[in-house]
C-alpha positions in Angstrom: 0.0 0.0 0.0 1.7 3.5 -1.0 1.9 6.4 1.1 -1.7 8.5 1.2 -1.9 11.7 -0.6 -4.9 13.3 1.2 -3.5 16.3 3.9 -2.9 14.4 7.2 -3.8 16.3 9.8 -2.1 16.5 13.4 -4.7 15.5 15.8 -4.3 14.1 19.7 -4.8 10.5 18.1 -2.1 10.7 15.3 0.3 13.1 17.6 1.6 11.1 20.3 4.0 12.2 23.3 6.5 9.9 25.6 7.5 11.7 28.6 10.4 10.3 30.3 9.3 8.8 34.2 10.4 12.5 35.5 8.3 14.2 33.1 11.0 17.0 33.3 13.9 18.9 31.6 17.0 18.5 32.8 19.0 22.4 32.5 22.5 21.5 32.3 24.2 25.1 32.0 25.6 24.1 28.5 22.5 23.4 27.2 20.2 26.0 28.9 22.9 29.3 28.1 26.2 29.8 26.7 29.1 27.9 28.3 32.1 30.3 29.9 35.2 29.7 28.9 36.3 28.2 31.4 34.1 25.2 30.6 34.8 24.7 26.8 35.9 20.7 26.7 39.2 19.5 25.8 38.3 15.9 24.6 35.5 13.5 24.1 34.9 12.7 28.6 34.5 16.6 29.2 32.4 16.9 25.9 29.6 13.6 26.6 29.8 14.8 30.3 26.2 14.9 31.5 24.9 13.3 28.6 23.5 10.1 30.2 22.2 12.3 32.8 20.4 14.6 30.2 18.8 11.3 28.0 17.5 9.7 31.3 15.8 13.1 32.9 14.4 15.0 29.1 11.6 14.0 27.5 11.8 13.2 23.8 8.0 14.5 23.3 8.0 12.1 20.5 5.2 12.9 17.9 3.7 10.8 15.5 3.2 13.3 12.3 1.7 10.8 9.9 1.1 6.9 10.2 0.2 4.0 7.0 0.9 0.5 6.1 3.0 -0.6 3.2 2.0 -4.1 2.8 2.6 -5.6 6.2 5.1 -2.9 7.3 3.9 0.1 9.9 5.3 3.0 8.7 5.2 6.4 10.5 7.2 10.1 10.5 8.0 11.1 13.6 9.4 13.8 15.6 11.4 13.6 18.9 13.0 17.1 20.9 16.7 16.3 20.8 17.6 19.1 23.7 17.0 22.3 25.2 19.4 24.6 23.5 19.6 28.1 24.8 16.5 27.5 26.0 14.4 26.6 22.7 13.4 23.0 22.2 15.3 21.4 19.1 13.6 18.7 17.4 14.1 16.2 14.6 11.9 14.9 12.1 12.4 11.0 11.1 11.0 7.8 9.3 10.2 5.1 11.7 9.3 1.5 10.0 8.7 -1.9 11.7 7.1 -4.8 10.7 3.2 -5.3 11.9 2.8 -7.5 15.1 6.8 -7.7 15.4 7.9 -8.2 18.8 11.3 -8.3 20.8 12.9 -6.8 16.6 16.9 -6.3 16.3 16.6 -2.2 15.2 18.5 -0.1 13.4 19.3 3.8 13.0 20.4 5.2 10.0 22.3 8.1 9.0 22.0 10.0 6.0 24.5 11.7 3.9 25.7 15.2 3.2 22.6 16.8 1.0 20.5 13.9 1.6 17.4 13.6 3.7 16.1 10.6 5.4 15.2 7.3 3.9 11.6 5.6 3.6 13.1 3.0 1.5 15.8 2.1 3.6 13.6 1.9 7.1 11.0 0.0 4.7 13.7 -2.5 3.7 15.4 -3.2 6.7 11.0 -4.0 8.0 10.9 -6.3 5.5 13.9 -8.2 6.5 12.7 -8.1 10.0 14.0 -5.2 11.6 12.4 -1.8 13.2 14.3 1.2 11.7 15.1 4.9 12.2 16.0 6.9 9.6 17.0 10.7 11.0 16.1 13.5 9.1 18.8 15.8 10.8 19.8 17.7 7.6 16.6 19.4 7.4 15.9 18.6 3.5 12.4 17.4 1.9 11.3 14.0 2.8 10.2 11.9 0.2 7.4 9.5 0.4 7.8 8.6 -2.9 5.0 10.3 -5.1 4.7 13.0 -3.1 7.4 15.0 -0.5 6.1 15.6 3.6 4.7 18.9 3.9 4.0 19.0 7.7 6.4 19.2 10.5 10.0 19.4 9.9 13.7 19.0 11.4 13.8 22.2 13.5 17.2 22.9 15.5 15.5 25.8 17.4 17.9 28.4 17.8 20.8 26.5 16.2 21.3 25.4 13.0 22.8 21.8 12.2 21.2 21.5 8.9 23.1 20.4 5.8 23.3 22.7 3.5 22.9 25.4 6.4 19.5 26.5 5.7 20.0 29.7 8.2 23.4 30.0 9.1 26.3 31.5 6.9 28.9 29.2 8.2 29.2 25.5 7.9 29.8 24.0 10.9 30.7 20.3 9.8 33.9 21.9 7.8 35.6 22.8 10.8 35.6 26.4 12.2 34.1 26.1 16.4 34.6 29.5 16.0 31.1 31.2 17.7 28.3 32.8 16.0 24.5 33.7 16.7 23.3 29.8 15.6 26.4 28.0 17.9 25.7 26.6 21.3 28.8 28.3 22.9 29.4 31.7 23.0 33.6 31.2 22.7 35.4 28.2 20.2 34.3 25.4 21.4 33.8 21.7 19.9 29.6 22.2 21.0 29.6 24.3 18.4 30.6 21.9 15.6 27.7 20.5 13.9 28.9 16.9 14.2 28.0 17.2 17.7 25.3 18.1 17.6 24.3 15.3 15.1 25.8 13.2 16.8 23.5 14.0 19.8 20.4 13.6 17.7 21.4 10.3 17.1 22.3 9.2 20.6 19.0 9.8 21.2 17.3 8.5 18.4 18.9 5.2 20.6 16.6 6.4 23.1 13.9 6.3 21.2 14.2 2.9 20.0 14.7 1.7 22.8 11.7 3.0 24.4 9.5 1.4 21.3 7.4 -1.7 22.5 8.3 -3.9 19.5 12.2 -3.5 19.6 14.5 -5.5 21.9 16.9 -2.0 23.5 19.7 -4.7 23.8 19.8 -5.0 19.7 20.2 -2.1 18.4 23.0 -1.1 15.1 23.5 1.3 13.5 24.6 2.8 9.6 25.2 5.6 7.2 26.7 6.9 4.1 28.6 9.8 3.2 28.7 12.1 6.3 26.5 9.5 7.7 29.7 7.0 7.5 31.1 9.6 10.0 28.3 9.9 12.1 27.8 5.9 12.1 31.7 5.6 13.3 31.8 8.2 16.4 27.7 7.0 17.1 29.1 3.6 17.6 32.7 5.0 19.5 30.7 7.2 21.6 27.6 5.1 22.6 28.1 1.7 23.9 24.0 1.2 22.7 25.2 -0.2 19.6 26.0 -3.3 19.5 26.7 -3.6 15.7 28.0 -0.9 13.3 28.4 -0.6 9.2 29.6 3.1 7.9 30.2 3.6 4.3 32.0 5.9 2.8 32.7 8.0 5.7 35.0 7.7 9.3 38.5 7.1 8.1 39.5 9.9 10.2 42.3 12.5 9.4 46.5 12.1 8.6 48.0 15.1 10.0 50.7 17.2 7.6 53.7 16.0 9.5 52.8 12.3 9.1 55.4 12.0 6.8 55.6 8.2 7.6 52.5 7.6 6.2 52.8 7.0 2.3 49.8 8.6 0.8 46.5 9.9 2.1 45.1 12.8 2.8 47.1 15.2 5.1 45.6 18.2 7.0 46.6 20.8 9.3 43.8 19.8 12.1 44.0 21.9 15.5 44.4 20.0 18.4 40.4 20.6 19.5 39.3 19.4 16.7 41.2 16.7 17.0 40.5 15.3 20.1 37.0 16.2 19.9 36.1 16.1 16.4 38.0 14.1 14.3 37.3 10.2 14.2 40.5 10.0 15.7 39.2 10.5 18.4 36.5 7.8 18.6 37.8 5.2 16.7 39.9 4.1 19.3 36.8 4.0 21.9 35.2 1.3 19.2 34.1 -2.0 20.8 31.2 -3.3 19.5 31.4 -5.5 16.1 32.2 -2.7 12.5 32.0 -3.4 9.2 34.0 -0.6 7.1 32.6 -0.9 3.9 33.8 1.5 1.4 35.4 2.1 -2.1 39.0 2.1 -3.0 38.9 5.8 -4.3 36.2 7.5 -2.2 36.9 11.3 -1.8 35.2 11.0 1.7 36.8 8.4 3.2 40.3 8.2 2.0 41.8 4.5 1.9 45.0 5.4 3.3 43.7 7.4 5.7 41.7 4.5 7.3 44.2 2.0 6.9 46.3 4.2 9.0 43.3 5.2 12.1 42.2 2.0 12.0 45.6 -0.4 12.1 44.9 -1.0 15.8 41.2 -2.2 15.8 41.1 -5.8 16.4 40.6 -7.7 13.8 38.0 -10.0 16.1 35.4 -6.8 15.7 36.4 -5.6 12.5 35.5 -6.2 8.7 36.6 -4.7 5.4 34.4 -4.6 2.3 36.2 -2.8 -0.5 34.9 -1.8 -3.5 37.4 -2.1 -6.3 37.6 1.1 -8.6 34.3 3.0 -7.7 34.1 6.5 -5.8 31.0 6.7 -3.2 29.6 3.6 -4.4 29.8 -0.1 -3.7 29.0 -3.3 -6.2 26.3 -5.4 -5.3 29.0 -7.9 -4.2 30.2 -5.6 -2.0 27.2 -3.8 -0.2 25.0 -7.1 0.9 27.8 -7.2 3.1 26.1 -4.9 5.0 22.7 -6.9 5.6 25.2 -10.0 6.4 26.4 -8.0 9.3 23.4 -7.2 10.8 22.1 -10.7 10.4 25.1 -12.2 12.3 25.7 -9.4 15.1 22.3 -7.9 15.5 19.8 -11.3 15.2 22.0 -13.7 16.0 21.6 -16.0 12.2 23.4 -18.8 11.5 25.2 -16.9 9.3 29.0 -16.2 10.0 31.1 -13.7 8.5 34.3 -15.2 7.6 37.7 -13.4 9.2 39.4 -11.0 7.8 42.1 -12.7 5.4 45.6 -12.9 6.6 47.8 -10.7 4.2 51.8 -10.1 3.7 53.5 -8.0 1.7 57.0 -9.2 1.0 59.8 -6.7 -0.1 62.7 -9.6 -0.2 61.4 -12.3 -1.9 64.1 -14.5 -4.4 62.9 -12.5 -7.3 63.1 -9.1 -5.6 59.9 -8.5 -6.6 57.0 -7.3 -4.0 54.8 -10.5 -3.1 51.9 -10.5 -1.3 50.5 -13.8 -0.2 46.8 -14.3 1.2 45.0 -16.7 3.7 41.5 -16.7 3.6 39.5 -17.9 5.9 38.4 -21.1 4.1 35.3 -22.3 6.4 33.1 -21.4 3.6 34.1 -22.2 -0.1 36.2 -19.3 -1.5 35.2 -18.7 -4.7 38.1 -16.4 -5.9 40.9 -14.3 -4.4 41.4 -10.8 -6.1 44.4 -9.0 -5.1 45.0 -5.5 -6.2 47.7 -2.9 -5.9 48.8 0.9 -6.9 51.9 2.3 -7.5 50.1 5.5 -7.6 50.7 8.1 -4.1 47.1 10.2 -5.4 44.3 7.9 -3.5 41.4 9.4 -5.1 43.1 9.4 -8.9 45.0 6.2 -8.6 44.3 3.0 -10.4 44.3 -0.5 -8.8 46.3 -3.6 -10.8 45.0 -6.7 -10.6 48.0 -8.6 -9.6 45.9 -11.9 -10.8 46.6 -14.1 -7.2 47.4 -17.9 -8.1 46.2 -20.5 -5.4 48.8 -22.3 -3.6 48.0 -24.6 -1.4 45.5 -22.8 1.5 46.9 -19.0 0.1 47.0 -17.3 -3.0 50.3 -15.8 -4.1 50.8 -12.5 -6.6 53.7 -10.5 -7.5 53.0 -6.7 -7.5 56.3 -5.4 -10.3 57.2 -1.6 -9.8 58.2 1.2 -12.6 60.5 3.1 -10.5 61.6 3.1 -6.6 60.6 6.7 -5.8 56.7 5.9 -5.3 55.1 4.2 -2.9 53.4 0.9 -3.1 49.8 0.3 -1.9 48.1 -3.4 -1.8 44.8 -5.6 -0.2 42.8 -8.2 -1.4 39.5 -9.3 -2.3 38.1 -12.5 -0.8 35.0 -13.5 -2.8 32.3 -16.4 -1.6 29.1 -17.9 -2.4 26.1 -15.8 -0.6 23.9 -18.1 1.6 20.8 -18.9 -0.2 18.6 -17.6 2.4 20.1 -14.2 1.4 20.4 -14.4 -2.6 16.8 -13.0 -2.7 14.2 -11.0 -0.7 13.8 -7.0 -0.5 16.8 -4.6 -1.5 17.1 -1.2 -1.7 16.6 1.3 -4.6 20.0 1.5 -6.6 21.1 -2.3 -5.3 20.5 -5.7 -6.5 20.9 -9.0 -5.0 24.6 -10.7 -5.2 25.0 -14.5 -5.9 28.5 -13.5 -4.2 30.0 -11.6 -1.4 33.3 -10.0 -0.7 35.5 -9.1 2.5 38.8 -7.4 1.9 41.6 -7.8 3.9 43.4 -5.2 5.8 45.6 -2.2 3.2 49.5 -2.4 3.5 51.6 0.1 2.3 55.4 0.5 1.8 57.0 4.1 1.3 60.1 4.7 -1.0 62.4 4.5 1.7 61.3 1.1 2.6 61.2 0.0 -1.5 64.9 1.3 -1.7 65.7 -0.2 2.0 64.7 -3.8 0.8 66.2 -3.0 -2.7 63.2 -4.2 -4.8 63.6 -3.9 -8.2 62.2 -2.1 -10.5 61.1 -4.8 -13.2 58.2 -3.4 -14.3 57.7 -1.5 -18.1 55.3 0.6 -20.3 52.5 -1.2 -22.6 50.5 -0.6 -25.5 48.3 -2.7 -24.8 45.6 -1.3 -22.1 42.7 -4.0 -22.2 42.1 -6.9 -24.4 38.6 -7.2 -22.6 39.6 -11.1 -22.3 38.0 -9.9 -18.2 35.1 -7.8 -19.5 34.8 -4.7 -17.1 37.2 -6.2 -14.3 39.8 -2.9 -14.5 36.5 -0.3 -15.1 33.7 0.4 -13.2 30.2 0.9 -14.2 27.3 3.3 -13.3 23.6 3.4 -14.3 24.1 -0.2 -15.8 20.4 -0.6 -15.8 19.8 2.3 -17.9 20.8 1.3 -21.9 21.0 4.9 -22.7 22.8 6.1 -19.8 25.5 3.1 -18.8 29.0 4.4 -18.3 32.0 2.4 -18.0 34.9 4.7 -16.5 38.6 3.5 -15.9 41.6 5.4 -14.4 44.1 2.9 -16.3 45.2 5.3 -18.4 46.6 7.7 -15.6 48.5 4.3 -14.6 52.4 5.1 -15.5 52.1 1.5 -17.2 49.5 2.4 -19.7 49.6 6.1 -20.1 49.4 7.4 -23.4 52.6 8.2 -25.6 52.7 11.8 -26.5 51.2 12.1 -29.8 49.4 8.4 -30.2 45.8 7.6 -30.9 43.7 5.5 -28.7 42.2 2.5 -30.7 39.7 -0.4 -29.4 36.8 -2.5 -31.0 33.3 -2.4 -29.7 30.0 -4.2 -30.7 26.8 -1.8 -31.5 23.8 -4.3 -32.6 21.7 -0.7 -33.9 22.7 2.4 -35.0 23.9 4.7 -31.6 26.7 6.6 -30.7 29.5 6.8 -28.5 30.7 9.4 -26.1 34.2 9.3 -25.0 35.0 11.4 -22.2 38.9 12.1 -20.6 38.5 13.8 -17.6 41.4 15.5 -17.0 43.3 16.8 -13.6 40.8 15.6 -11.5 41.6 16.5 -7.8 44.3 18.4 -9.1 46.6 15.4 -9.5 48.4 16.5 -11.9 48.3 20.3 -12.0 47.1 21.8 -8.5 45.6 24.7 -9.2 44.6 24.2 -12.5 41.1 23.5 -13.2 39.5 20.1 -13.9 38.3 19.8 -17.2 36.4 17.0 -19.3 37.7 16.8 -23.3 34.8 14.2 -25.5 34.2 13.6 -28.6 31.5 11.4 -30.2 31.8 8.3 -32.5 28.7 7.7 -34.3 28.5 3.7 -34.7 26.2 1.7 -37.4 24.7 -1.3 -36.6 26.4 -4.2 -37.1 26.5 -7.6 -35.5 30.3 -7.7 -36.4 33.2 -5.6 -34.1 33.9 -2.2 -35.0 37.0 -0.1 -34.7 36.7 3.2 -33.0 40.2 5.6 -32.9 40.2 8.7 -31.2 43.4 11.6 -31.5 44.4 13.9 -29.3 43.3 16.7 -31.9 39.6 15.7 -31.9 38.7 16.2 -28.6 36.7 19.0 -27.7 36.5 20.7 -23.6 33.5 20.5 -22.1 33.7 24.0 -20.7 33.2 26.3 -23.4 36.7 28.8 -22.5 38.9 26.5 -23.3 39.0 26.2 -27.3 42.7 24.7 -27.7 42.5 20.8 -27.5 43.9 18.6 -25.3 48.0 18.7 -25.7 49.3 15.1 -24.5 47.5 12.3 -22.7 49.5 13.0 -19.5 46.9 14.3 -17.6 44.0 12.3 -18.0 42.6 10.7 -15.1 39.8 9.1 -16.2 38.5 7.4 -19.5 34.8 6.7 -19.8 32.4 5.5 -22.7 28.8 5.6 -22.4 25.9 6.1 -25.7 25.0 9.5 -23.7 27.6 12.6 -22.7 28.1 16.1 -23.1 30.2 17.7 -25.9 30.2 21.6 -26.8 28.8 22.8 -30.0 29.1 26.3 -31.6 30.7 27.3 -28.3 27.9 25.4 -26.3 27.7 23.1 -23.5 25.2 20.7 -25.3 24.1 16.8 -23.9 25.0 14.0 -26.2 21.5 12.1 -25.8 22.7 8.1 -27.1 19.6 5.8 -27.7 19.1 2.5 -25.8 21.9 0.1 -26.1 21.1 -3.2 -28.1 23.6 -5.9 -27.7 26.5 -6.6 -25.9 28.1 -4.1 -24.2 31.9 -5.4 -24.0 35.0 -3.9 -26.0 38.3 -5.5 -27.0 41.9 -4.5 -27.6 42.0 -0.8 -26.1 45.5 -0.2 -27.0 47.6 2.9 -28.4 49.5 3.1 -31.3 52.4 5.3 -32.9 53.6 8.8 -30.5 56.4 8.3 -28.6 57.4 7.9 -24.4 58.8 11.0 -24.4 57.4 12.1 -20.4 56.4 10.9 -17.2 54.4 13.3 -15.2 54.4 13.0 -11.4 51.7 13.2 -9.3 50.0 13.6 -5.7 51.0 17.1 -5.6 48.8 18.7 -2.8 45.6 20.7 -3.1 45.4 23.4 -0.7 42.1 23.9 1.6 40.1 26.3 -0.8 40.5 23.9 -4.0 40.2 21.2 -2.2 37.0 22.2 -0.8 35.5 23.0 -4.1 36.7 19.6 -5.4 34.9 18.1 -2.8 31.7 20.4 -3.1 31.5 19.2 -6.6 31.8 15.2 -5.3 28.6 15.9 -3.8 26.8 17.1 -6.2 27.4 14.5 -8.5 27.1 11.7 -6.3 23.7 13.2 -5.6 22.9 13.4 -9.2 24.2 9.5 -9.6 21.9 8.1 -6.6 19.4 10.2 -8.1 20.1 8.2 -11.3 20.5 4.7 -9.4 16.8 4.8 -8.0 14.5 5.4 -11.3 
């Protein structure tokens, strides 16, 4: 049954409060006024101090805003008062879902991304499967019933504002300043005035209010999120020992600071102490105890690999998981994100089902050959059905492209060698352990944008090795340049794909190109062969400079060109020269001078191109046939250049790098769910 679309009014039956046993608010002085300075907190004890004491003595005044059935699932929008802040209730709106006549239910709160607002489909999911869910609606943005957007009640912060975008306040108080200003809780810098913790707070008692639901168990409740909801989900489960399961994506890999040197790769900051050690995931990863599954991509721009693999090395491996995605930016495979329902099903109702351990990995810098060799030992008590072990050469995390080292079985492990160009870049390497998905779990309710996986996939931990250890162990430096990018012998294996479910719209993007390996000669052309079963076109696309890796400072700019294909049951040849291809952004006319700077290479039937100094869209038709190519290669030009890269952004084009992440991830899951 969908959603109503009469008005529903607010009336005493539909608007329900819980009052707390006191039936009073607590007035801690930091909630109730402005803090002195005196009192500003210094890490995360002093900053939760009073906290347990607050939840147990202030009523959430929970309200039930609108209430239907979808199929056999309750489904409900609800509002609950967070806290008192300078002495004006704060209150956020949320999706509540459960399944009809559930009792004693596992329960889960979810945390949305930056720019997102909650999830129906997600709470509605999760009912079907079982469990009761919250979804927050702490950004403050329209909620979607589907057909129709909420137009009663809202998120309201009072006289704060912890929405996302700010909808009232100038300053964005996720980025970082604590500075003070009319919408912060302190009157002096202070970590109550970043917006995280007050988030943070939201959710802690969102807890609460599960907890105090008659059809959820309190002692099972998890938690997850994407995005800036990956963040949230890691400090939500540091901070509150409530949860007793824990899956962020894409978010919580916590910050490197400038004079990590050590640390090959990453993304470095200058982070002030306060933030630090009461912002930063730093500071509440450590504090982790109940069971996490980190599931996120290999080049995600919000939660840096490297970065994780450094503030998380000392999480036991008994509570920990890794689900990597190979290739993809704020997105997982199929294969990859039913890990996250596996979790749950293990750690939150207690299934049969066992996640297997993490694999046991070693690099090797001294092996006979004196060639880098990793070796991998699954855990083997369920059928592995491949090993895929993957490694860079490439310092730039969010530009850099992951070999396949192709692993050979020996024995119980699987052994690869990982060759290097040259001994002054760093070496990065994990692996991909791949097995059959229970059948219980093969089918049965997903959500929008995901499909059920015949497989699943658990990574191992990410090792690194800087120069200085390369040189150290003299490993040599075996490896050369090739022609040859792709023979498509593997399909899509080194590429990933978006909007695959859409024949006019399917993309298949690969950073190979950027690899030192396969980067174009100066002055070849790109050939490949490619199967069109009716007449369409192709749009190739070279984004170029993305994040700055190759030319800080200068902008990031998309060169295509189309190839209009006939029908044909037979492969065709498609060439493409430097000279043809045309920038996106209409000021720059000149074409693209050498392939040394692209970062990515994508095809797909639909694009944007420029014509008669216009930004126009490329509309392809539906694809017919297979959708494969063959011998990607270059031919004639000449290695003439090697151009380095991980050369630093600073904090102002960073920022707009990462402002324009969002927006097209937004557009993509927009995409994903039609």
């Amino acid at each position: 049954m969908a959603p109503s679309t009469a008005p529903h009014m607010i009336t005493t039956t539909t608007r329900r409060q819980f009052v707390c046993a006191t039936g009073a608010t607590l007035a801690l002085p930091w909630l109730s006024a402005a803090a002195p300075a005196t009192d500003i907190p210094q890490n995360l004890t002093q900053l939760w101090a009073g906290f347990a004491e607050l939840d147990k003595n202030t009523p959430l005044e929970v309200e039930v805003l609108k209430e239907w059935m979808e199929d056999m699932i309750v489904c409900r929008i609800v509002r609950y008062q967070v806290g008192v802040f300078k002495g004006v209730p704060s209150r956020v709106a949320a999706f509540y879902a459960f399944p009809k006549g559930g009792t004693k239910l596992p329960a889960l709160v979810e945390l949305h991304g930056g720019g997102q607002s909650a999830s129906l489909n997600s709470v509605v999911t999760y009912a079907r499967r079982g469990y009761a869910g919250i979804s927050l609606n702490w950004g403050g943005n329209k909620m979607s019933l589907g057909r129709e957007t909420w137009a009663g009640p809202q998120t309201d912060w009072g006289k704060l504002d912890a929405t996302h975008p700010p909808q009232r306040n100038s300053a964005n108080h996720f980025a970082g300043p604590l500075t003070a200003d009319d919408f912060t809780l302190d009157a002096v810098e202070s970590p109550r005035n970043s917006n995280w913790f007050l988030v943070l707070m939201a959710a802690r008692r969102a807890i609460t209010f599960l907890q105090q639901q008659p059809e959820v168990d309190p002692a099972r409740i998890g938690a997850h999120g994407h995005s800036m909801g990956g963040k949230l989900t890691t400090n939500l489960a540091g901070i509150d020992r409530r949860i007793k399961a824990a899956v962020p994506s894409c978010g919580g890999s916590g910050d490197l600071l400038e004079s990590q040197t050590e640390v090959p790769g990453g993304r470095k900051t200058n982070v002030r102490p306060m933030e630090l050690a009461c912002v930063s995931d730093n500071a509440y990863i450590p504090l982790l105890t109940c069971p996490v599954l980190w599931l996120s991509p290999t080049n995600d721009f919000h939660a840096h690999i490297d970065n994780m693999a450094w503030n998380w090395r000392n999480v036991p491996d008994a509570r920990l998981r890794f689900s990597i995605s190979p290739h993809l930016n704020h997105h997982h495979t199929d294969e990859h994100a039913i890990t996250e329902y596996l979790w749950f099903e293990e750690h939150l109702k207690g299934a049969a089902f066992k996640m297997p351990a993490t694999p046991k990995f070693a690099l090797e810098l001294q092996p006979p050959s004196g060639i880098p060799q990793v070796t991998v030992t699954p855990d083997d008590s369920q059928p592995v059905q491949r090993v895929d072990v993957y490694y860079s050469l490439d310092p730039h995390g969010l530009t850099r492209f992951w070999r396949d080292a192709q692993a050979v079985k020996a024995g119980r492990e699987w052994k690869a060698q990982c060759p290097v160009m040259a001994l002054d870049q760093p070496l990065f390497t994990f692996a991909n352990v791949v097995y059959a998905t229970p059948a219980a779990y093969q089918t049965g309710p997903q959500p929008a944008g995901r499909g059920n996986s015949a497989t699943y996939a658990i990574s191992s931990r990410v090792l690194s090795a800087g120069p200085a250890q390369l040189q150290a162990a003299r490993v040599k430096a075996t490896d050369k340049a090739e022609r040859l990018i792709d023979d498509g012998a593997r399909g899509w294996h080194d590429w990933y794909q978006l909007n695959w479910g859409h024949p006019p719209l399917w993309t298949a993007t690969t950073r190979k190109l950027k690899d030192a390996r396969w980067r174009g000669p100066d002055g070849a052309t790109l050939h490949f062969e490619i199967k069109c079963e009716t007449d369409n076109q192709l749009v190739l696309t070279f984004n170029c400079n993305a994040w700055g890796a190759i030319a800080p400072g200068k902008p990031v700019v998309d060169y295509t060109v189309v190839k209009v294909l006939a029908s044909s049951p037979d492969w065709q040849a498609v060439s493409v020269t430097l000279k043809e291809l045309v920038a996106t952004d209409p000021k720059i006319t000149a074409p693209l001078a050498n392939w040394q700077s692209v970062t990515e290479f994508s095809l797909s039937p639909t694009g944007t191109t420029v014509k008669a100094g216009q930004k126009v869209k490329a509309d392809g038709k539906p694809w017919r046939g297979p959708r494969e190519i063959r011998n990607l290669r270059w031919e004639g030009g000449e290695y003439a250049r090697v151009t380095a890269t991980n050369a630093p952004l600073n904090p102002e084009e960073f920022q707009k790098n990462f402002n324009n992440a969002i927006k097209k991830s937004l557009e993509q899951e927009k995409l994903e769910r039609k």
